[in-house]
C-alpha positions as CSV (number, residue, x, y, z in Angstrom):
1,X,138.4,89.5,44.7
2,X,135.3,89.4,43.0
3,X,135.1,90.3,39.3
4,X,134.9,93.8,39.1
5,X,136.3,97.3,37.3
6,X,140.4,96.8,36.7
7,X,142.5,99.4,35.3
8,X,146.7,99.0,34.3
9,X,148.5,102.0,35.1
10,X,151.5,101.8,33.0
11,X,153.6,104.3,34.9
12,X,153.7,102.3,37.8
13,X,153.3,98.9,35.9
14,X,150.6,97.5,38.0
15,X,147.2,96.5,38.1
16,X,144.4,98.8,40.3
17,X,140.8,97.4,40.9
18,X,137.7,97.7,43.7
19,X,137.2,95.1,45.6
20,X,133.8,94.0,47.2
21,X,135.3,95.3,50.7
22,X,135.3,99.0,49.1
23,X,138.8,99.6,48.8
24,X,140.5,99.9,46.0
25,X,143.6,97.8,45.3
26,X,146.5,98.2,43.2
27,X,149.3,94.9,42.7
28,X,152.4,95.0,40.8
29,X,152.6,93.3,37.6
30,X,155.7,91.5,38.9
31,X,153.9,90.4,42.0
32,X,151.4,88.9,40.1
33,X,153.7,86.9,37.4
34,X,155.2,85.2,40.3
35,X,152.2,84.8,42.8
36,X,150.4,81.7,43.6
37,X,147.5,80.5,45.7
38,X,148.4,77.1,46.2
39,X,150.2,76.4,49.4
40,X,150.8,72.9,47.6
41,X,153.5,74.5,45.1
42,X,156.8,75.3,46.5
43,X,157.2,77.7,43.6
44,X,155.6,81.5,43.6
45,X,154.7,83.4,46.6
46,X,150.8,84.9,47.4
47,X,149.7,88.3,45.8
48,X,150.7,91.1,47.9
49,X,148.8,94.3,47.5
50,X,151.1,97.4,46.6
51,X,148.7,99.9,48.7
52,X,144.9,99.8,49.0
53,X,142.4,103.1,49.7
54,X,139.3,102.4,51.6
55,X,137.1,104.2,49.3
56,X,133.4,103.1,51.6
57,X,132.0,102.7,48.5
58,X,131.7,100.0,45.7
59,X,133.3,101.2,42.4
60,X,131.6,100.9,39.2
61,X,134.7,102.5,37.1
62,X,138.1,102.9,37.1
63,X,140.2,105.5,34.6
64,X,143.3,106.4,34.3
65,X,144.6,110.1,34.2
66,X,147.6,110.8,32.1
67,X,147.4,113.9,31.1
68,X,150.1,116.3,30.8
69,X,148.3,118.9,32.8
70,X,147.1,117.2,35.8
71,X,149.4,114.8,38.1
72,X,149.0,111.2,36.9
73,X,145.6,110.1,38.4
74,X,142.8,107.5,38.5
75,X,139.0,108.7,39.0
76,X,136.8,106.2,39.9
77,X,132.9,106.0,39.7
78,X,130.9,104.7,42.8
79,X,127.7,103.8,43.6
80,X,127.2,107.3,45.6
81,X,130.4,109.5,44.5
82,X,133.2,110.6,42.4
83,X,136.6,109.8,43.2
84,X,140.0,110.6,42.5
85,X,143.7,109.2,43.7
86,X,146.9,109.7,42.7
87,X,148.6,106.9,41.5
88,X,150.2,106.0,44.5
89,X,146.8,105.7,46.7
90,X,146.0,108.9,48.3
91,X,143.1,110.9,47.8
92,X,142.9,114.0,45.4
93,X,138.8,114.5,45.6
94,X,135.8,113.4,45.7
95,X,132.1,114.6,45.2
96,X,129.1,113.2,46.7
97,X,126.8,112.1,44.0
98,X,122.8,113.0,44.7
99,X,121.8,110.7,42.0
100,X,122.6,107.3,40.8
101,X,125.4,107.1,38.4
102,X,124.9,104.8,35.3
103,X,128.2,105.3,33.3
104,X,131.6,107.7,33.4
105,X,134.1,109.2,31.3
106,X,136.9,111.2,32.2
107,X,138.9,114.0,29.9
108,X,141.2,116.7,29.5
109,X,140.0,120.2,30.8
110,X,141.0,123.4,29.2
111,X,141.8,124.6,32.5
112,X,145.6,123.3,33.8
113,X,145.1,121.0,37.0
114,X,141.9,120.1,36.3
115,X,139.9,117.1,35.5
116,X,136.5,117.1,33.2
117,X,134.3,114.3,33.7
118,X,131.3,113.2,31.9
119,X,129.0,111.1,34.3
120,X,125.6,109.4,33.1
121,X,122.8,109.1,35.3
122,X,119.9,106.3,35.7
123,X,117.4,109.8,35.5
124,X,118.5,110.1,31.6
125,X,120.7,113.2,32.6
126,X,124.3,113.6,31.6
127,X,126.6,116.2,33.7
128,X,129.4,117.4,33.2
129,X,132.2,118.2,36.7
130,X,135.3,120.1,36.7
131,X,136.9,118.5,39.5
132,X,134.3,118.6,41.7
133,X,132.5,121.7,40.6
134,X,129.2,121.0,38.1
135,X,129.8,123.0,35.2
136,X,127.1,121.6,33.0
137,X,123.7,119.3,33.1
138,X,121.5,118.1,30.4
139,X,118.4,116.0,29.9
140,X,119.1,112.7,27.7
141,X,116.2,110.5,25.8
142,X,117.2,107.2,27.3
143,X,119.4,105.8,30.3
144,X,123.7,105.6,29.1
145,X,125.4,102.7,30.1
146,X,128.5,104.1,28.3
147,X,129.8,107.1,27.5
148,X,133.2,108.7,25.2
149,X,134.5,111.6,24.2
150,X,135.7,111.3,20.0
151,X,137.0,113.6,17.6
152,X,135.7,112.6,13.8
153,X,137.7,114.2,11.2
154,X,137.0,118.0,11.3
155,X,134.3,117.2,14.3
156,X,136.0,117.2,17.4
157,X,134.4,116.3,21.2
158,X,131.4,114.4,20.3
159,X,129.6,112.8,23.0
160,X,129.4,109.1,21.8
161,X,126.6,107.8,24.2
162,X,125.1,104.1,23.9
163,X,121.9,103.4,25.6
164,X,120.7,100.6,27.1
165,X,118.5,99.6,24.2
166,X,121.5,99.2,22.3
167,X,121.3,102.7,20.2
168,X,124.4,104.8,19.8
169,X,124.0,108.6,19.7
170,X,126.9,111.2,19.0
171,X,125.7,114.6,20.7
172,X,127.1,117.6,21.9
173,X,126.6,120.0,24.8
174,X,124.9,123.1,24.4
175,X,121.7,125.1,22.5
176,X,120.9,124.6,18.3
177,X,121.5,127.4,16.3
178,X,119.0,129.8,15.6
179,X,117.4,129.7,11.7
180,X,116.0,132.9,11.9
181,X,117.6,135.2,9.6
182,X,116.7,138.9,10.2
183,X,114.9,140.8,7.8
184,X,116.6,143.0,6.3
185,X,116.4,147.0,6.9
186,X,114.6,149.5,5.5
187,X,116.8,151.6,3.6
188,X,114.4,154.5,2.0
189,X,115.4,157.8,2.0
190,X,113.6,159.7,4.0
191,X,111.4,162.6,2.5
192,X,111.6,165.6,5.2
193,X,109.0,167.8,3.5
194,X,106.7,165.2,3.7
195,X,107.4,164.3,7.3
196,X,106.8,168.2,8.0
197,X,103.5,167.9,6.2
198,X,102.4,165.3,8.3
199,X,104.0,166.4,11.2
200,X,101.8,169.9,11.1
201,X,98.4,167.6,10.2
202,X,99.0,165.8,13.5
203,X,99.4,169.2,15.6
204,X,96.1,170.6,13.8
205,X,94.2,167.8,14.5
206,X,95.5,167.9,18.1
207,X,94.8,171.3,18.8
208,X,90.9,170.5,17.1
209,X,90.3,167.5,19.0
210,X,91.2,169.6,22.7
211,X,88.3,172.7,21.1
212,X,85.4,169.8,20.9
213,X,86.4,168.4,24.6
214,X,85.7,172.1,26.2
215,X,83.1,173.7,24.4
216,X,81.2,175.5,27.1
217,X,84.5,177.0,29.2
218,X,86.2,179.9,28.7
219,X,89.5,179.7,26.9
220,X,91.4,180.9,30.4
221,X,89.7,178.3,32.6
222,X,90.2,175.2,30.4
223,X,93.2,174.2,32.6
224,X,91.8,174.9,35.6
225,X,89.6,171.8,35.8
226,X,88.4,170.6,39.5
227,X,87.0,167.1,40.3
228,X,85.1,167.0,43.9
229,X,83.5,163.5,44.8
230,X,80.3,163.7,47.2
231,X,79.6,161.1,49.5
232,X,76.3,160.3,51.0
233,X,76.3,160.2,54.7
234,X,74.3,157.1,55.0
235,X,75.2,154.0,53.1
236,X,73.5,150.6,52.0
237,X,74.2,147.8,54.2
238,X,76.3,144.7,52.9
239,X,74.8,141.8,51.7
């Protein structure tokens, strides 16, 4: 084994780590108190893997699900995907990743049987997968190399983020709220006579403005207006 990402799953009291062949191992804590590599010693035995998952990719995380609405689980983060096993090595799901992850988180879903994962990308963007579906996707300042999930006092799932240059940022997902405050109403009472008034002004200078339009017709021929268009026979050439 090469040093690498190693989780403990308690339930099963063992150890579970990717190796540099892509696989991903799990031992048994008992294994590994008694296990030796020296072929000198008469005492202790070699490690013995409990089960091992050729994952074809190299992991870059390992986390461990135990949450009470989702079978016990580890997700792990490769190179090129999202992963998830049960705890006794077979696969759950997996996503194929179309950009190149940086940093992972995994949480609790409001849905039961499902898995909410925060994963950070090298192209400053943070999304966020139900299982396997993308359910959000947002634009960061600077590349994560971590990323958590906290609850502060009355401030509950922050986004604690740190950056590469070192610079921790607690965010959340979604838009500002607006500032704009709506003016408020008019509330006058409206004055009918007056509206009447100006309502009858309107009509008159209506009625005045259609007289001064069509002076010269008679009063029965003003809607009877023709338009005819004459062509000449012969037109200019194109330039």
């Amino acid at each position: 084994l090469i040093p690498g990402p190693i989780q403990y799953v308690s339930r099963t009291d063992s150890f579970v780590t990717c190796s540099s062949a892509k696989t991903v191992d799990s031992f048994k804590y008992r294994v590994l108190a008694v296990a030796t590599d020296d072929d000198k010693k008469k005492s202790g035995k070699k490690v013995t893997m409990d089960w091992s998952f050729r994952l074809g990719d190299y992991g870059l995380e390992i986390h461990v699900i135990t949450f009470e609405t989702v079978p016990p689980s580890l997700v792990i983060l490769g190179e090129h995907g999202l992963y998830c096993l049960s705890d006794a090595g077979s696969m759950r799901f997996m996503k194929k990743l179309e950009y190149n992850p940086s940093c992972a988180i995994a949480y609790a879903s409001v849905s039961n049987g499902k898995i909410n994962t925060l994963i950070g990308s090298h192209s400053m963007q943070l999304n966020v997968y139900q299982d396997v579906q993308l359910a959000w996707a947002s634009k960061l300042d600077s590349v994560p190399v971590a990323v958590r999930v906290a609850n502060f006092e009355k401030l509950s799932g922050v986004i604690v983020s740190l950056t590469k240059e070192g610079l921790l940022n607690c965010c959340y997902l979604g838009t500002d709220p607006s500032v704009f405050v709506a003016p408020p109403v008019d509330s006058r009472e409206l004055n009918y006579e007056e509206n009447d008034k100006e309502m009858r002004e309107l009509q008159k200078s209506i009625k005045e403005s259609q007289k001064t339009l069509l002076p010269d017709l008679p009063e029965n021929e003003k809607g009877n207006l023709q338009l005819i268009a004459l062509v000449p026979p012969t037109l200019d050439p194109l330039p």
